[in-house]
N, C-alpha and C positions, 0 to 999 in steps of 0.2 A: 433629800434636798438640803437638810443643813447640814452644816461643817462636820467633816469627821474625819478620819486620821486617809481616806482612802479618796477625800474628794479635797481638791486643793483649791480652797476660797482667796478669791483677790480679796485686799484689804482695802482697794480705793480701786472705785469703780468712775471712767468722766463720761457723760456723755454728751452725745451734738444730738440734740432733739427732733431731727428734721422731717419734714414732711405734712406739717400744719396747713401751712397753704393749699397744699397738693390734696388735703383731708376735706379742705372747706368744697375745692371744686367736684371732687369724688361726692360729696355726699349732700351738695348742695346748700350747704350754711354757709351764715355769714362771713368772715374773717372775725369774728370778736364771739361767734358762739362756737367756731371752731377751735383760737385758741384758746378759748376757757375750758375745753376739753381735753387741750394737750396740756395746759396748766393742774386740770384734776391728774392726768395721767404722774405728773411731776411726784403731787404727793402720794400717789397707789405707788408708784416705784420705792419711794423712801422706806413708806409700810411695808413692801415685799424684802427691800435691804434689810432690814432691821431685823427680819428673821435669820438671816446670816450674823451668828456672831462676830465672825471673823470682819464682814464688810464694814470698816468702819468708818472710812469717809466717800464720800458720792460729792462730784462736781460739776454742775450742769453749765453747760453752754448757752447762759439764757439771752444774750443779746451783743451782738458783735458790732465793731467799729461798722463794719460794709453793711448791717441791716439798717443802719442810719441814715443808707442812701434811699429807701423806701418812701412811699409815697406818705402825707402826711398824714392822710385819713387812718393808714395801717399802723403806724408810729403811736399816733393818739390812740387807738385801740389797744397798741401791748402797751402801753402809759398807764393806760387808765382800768386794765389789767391786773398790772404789778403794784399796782396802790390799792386794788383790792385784794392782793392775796397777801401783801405784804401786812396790811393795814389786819386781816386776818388769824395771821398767822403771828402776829404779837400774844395773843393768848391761846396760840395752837397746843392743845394737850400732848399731840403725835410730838412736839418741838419740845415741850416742857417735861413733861412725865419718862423722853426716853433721854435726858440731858441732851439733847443736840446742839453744838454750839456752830454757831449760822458766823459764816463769812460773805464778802464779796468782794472778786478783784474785776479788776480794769480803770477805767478814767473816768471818775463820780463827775467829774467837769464839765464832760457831753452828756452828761442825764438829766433830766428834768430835779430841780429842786426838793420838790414834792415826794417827789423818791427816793433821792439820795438822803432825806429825812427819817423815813422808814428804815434803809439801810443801816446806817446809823443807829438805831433804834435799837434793832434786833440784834445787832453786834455788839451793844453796849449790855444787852438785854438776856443773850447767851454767854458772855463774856467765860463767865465762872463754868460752864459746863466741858464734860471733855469724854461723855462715854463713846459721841457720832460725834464727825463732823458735817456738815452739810453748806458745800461753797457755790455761788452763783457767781458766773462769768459775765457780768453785763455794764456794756459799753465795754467791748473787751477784746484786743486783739493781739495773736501771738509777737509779733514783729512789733506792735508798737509796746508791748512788755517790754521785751528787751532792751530799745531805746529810754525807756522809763529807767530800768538799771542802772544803764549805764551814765544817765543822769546823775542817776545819786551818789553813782561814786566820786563823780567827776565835781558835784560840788557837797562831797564830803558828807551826807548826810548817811551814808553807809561805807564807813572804814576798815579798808583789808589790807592786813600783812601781807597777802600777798595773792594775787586775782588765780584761783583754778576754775579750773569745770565746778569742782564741790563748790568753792567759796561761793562761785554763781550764785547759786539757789540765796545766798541771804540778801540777794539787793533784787528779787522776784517777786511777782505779786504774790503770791505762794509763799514768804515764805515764814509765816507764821502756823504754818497747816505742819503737823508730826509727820505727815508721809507725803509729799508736793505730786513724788512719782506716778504717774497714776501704773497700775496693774494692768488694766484692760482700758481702753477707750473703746466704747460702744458709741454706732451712728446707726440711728436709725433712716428709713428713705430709700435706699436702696444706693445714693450714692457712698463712693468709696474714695475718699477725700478727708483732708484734717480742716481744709480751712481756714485755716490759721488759729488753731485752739492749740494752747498749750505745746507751743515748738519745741520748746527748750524741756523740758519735763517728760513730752512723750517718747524722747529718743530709745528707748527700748521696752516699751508701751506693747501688748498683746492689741491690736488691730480684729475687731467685731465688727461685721456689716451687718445689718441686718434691713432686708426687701420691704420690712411693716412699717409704712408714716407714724410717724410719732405716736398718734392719738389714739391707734388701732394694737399698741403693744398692752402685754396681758403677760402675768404672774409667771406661766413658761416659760417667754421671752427669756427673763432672767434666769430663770433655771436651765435653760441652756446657754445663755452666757457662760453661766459656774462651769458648766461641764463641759466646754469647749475651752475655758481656761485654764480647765484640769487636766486635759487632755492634751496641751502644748507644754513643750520645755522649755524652759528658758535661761537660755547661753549669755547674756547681755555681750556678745559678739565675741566670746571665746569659744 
């Protein structure tokens, strides 16, 4: 299972979490003790990465522009949620002890206060680390990235000799991350869809479905990610 000269490890793994809701009516819990289970699931994943050498950033899809359209009760449940994992995970050993430095993109502006505090906190807080990284996508949409770019070029706050594809990546929410590209994009759920997570970055992205709702994945999961990504070549369209 770990990295060796015969099995070939992605070094940034994204993934779209899906199937929480889908967990809560399957198994009869609430919506807030279901997603507190796909939120344990979050940190079991990072502990499973982290036995991968090679894997060294992981980017979760934790909350998109469209889930903002949700009901208010379901909103206030992952709110009050993410202020407990984030609130947490300020003195998480798993965060501290493996240096993981914690990012998060999308538009702090549509987030509650109270979170975008926490955020803040833990970015300031990992700052200096650089063995993991570990980035949350929340309030976060691929299409609205883009226009965020092209913002910043437009009123200079990011300066290019001259606009490529490459240049892209440094007016992206990404683009403080050493590898933006992801290797593999895993979804769990069963659907086979990006969603709009990471447009611009996934264009030659290894595509993982996998059938298991979020909360229901377990330590093989990933070790068949590895070896279904070892098991693909990759042309980036040569």
């Amino acid at each position: 299972m770990w990295g060796s000269a015969s099995v070939k490890v992605p070094t940034h793994i994204a993934i779209i979490p899906d199937g929480n809701r889908r967990y809560a009516k399957k198994t009869g819990l609430d919506f807030y003790h279901a997603y507190r289970r796909g939120v344990e699931k979050v940190r079991s994943f990072l502990t499973w990465a982290l036995e991968y050498r090679e894997i060294k950033n992981v980017t979760f899809f934790a909350l998109s522009t469209e889930n903002l359209q949700r009901s208010r009760l379901e909103l206030e449940i992952l709110f009050r949620i993410f202020e407990e994992e984030f609130r947490r995970t300020l003195e998480d050993p798993l965060i501290h002890e493996n240096k993981v430095r914690m990012r998060f993109i999308g538009d702090r502006s549509i987030v509650p206060g109270r979170i975008a505090k926490f955020m803040e906190e833990l970015e300031s807080l990992t700052r200096n680390y650089s063995n993991y990284h570990l980035t949350f996508a929340l309030g976060y949409g691929g299409r609205a990235e883009v226009v965020r770019c092209i913002k910043r070029i437009l009123t200079g706050e990011v300066k290019m000799a001259e606009i490529t594809e490459e240049s892209l990546f440094q007016c992206l929410d990404t683009r403080d991350l050493p590898n933006p590209e992801p290797d593999v994009v895993l979804r769990t759920g069963g659907e086979k869809r990006l969603s709009n997570f990471l447009l611009y970055q996934s264009a030659y992205s290894e595509l993982i479905f996998l059938d298991k709702l979020w909360p229901e994945i377990e330590k093989e999961d990933l070790a068949y990610v590895v070896e279904e990504y070892s098991r693909r070549q990759r042309r980036f369209g040569r």
